[in-house]
PLY file of the C-alpha trace (Angstrom):
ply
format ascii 1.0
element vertex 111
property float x
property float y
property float z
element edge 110
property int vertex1
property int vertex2
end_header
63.29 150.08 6.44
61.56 151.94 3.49
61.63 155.69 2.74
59.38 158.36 3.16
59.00 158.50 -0.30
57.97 154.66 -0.56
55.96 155.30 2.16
53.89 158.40 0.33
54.06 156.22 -2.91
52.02 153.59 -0.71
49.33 155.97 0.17
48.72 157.32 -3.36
48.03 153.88 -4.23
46.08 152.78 -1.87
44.09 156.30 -2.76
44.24 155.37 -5.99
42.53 151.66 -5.61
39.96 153.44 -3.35
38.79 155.85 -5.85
38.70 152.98 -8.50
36.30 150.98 -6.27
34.78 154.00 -5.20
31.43 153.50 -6.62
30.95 150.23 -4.40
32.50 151.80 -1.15
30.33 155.08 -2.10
27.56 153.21 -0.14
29.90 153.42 3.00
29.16 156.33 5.36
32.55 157.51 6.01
33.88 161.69 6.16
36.97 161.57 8.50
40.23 163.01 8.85
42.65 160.75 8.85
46.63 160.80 10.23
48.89 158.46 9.22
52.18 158.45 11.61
55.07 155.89 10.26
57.07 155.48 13.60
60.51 154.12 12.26
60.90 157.51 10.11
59.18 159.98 12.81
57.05 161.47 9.80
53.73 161.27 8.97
50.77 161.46 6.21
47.13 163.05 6.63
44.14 163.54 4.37
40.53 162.61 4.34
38.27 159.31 3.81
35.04 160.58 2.13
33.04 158.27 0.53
35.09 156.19 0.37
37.92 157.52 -0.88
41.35 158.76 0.88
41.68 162.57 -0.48
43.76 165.12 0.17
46.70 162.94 0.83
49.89 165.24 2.02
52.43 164.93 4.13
52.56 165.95 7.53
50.31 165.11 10.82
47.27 166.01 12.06
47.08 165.87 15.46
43.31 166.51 15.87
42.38 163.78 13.42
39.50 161.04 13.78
41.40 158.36 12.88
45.11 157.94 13.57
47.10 155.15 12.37
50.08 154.18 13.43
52.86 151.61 12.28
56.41 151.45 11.06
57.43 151.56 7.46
57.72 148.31 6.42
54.62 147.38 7.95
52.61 150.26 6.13
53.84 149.31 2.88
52.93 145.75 3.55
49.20 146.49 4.55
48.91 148.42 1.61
50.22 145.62 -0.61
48.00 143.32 0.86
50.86 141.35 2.62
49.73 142.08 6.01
46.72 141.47 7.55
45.30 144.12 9.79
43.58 142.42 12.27
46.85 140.61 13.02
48.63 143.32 12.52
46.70 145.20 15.21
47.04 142.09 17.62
50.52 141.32 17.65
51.00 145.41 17.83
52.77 145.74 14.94
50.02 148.59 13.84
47.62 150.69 16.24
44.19 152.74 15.20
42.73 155.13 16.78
39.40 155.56 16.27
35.56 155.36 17.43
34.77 151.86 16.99
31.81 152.57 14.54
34.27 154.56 12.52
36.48 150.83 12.72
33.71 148.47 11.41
33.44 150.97 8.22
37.30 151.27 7.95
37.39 147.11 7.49
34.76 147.42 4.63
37.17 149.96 2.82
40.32 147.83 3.36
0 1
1 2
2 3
3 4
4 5
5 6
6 7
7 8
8 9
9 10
10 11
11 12
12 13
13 14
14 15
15 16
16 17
17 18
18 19
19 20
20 21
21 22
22 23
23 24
24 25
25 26
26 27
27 28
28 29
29 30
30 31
31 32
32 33
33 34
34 35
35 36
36 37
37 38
38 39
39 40
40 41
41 42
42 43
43 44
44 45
45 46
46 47
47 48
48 49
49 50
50 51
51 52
52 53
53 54
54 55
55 56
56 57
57 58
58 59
59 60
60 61
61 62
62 63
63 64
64 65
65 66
66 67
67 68
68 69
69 70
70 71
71 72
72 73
73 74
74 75
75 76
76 77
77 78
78 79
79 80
80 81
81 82
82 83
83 84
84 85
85 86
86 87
87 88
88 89
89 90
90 91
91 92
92 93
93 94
94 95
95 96
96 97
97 98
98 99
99 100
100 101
101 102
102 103
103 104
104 105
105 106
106 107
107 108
108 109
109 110
């Protein structure tokens, strides 16, 4: 099981990769909150996909978010990495979204 710090560490890399490859994703639609709830550790993450980019990444939730992810900590660090894939992540229920489906086909293009 990783940390909440390894967990946070995650996210400000994956913010960091999005804002490098921000001028090809700038194309993408995309201004939502976003809430990012790590289940093993009973903490969560929340900031904003805007152009994007994931900003104003801090801890704690958001309950009123537009998109909500959920998954444990292992499994966050590994779809970050690029270890696990998200699709089958999301079918074997090892990671749930919430979101409008529109919002979902944009989300892919990001990640």
């Amino acid at each position: 099981m990783a940390s909440v710090d390894e967990c946070r560490q995650a996210l400000q890399e994956l913010a960091a990769r999005l804002d490098r490859h921000a001028d090809v994703q700038d194309r993408i639609d995309l201004d939502r909150t976003l809430a990012c709830r790590v289940t093993d550790l009973g903490t969560a993450f929340h900031g904003r996909i805007s152009g994007g980019r994931l900003v104003d990444l801090s801890d704690g939730d958001d309950p009123k978010a537009k998109i909500a992810l959920s998954a444990s900590s292992d499994d966050l660090i590994a779809l970050v990495h690029g270890q696990l894939d998200i699709t089958k992540a999301i079918g074997a229920r090892r990671v749930s979204i919430k979101a409008n489906p529109f919002d979902l086909m944009k989300l892919r293009k990001l990640l």
